[in-house]
C-alpha positions as a Markdown table, in Angstrom:
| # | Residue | x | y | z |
|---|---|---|---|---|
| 1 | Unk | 14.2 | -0.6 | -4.6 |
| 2 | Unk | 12.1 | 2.2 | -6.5 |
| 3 | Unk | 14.1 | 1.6 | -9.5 |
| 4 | Unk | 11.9 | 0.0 | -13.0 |
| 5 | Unk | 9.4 | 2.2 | -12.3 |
| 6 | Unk | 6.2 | 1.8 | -14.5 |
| 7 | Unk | 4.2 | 5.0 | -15.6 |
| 8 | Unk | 2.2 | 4.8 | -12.2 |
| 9 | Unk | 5.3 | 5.2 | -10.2 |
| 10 | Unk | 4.9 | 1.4 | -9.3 |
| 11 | Unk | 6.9 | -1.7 | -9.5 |
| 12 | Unk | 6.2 | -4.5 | -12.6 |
| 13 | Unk | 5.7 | -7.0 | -9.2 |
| 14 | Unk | 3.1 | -4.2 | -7.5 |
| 15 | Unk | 1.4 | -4.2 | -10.6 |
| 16 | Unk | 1.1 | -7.7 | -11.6 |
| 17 | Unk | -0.1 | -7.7 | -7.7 |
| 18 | Unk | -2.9 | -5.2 | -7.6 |
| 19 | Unk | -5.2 | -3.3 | -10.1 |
| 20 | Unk | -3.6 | 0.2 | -9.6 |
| 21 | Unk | -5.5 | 3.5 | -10.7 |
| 22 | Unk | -4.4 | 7.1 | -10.5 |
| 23 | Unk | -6.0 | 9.8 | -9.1 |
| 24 | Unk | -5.4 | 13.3 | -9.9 |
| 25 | Unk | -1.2 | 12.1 | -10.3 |
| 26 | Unk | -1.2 | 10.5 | -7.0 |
| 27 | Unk | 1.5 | 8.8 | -7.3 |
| 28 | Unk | 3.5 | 11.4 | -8.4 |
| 29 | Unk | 2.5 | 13.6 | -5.7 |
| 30 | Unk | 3.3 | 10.6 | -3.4 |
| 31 | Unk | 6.8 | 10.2 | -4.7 |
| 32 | Unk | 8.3 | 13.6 | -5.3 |
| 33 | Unk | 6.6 | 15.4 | -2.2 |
| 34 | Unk | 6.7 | 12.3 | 0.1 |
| 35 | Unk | 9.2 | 10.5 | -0.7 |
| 36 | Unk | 9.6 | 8.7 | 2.7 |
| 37 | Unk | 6.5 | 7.2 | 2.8 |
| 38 | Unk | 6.0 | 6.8 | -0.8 |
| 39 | Unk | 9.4 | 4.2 | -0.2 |
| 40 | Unk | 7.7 | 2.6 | 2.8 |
| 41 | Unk | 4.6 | 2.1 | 0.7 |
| 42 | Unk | 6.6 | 0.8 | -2.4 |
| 43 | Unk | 8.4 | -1.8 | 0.1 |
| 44 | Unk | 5.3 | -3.0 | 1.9 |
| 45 | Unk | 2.9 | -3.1 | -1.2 |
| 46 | Unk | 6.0 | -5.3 | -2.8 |
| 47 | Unk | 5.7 | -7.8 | -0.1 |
| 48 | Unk | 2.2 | -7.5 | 0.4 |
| 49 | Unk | 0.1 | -11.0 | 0.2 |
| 50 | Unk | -3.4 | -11.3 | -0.2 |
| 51 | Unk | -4.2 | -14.8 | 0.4 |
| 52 | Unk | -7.6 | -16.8 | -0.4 |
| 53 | Unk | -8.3 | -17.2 | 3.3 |
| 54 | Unk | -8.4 | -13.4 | 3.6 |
| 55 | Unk | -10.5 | -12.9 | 0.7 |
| 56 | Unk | -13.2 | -15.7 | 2.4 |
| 57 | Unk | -13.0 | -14.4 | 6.1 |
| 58 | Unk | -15.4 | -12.1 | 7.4 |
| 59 | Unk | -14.4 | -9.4 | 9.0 |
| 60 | Unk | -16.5 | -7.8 | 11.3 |
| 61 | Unk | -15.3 | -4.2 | 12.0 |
| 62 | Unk | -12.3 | -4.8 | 9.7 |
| 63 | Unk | -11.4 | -7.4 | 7.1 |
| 64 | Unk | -8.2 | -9.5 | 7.6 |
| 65 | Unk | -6.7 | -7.5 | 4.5 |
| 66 | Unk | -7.3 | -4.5 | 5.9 |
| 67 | Unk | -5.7 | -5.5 | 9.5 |
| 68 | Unk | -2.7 | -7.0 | 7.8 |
| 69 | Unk | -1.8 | -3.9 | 6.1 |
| 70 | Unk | -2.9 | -1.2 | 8.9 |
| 71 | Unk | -0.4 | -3.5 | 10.7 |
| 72 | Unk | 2.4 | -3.2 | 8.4 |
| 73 | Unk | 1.7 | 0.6 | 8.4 |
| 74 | Unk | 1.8 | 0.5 | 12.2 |
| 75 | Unk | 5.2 | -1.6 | 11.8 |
| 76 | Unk | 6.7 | 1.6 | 9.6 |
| 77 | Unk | 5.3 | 3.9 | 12.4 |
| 78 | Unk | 2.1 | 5.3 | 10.6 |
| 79 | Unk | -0.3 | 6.4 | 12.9 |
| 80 | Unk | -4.0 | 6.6 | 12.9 |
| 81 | Unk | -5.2 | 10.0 | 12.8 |
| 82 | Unk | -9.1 | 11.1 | 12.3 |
| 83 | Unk | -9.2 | 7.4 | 11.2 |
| 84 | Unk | -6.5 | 7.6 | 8.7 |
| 85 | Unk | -3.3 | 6.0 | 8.9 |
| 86 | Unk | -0.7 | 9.2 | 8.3 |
């Protein structure tokens, strides 16, 4: 799936998505020195839906974006560490 690529290392659908910005060459650090998790994030960031009822519910300890996607993490076996999915 990580083929058509733009500069970022992302997707033409991840970037219509999401406002992207790079860090320091993040995602190129992502993809060429993990590239196992750079493909699960690629694949879940592709599917990824932000809908208007999570953008308007409150969250409380976490909003329901965040939940939706530490699950989808969870789902590809990330783990929370030092409260940090790795």
């Amino acid at each position: 799936m990580t083929n058509n690529l733009n500069r970022y290392h992302f997707t033409d659908l991840i970037e219509s998505k999401f406002e992207i910005h790079q860090y320091r060459h993040a995602g190129t650090i992502l993809k060429n020195d993990f590239p196992e998790e750079y493909e699960q994030l690629i694949n879940l960031l592709d599917t990824f839906e932000i809908t208007h009822e999570d953008i308007q519910t409150p969250g409380g300890g976490k909003s329901p974006i965040a939940v939706k996607f530490d699950k989808a993490l969870y789902g590809n076996g990330w783990k929370e560490k030092s409260g940090i999915l790795v």
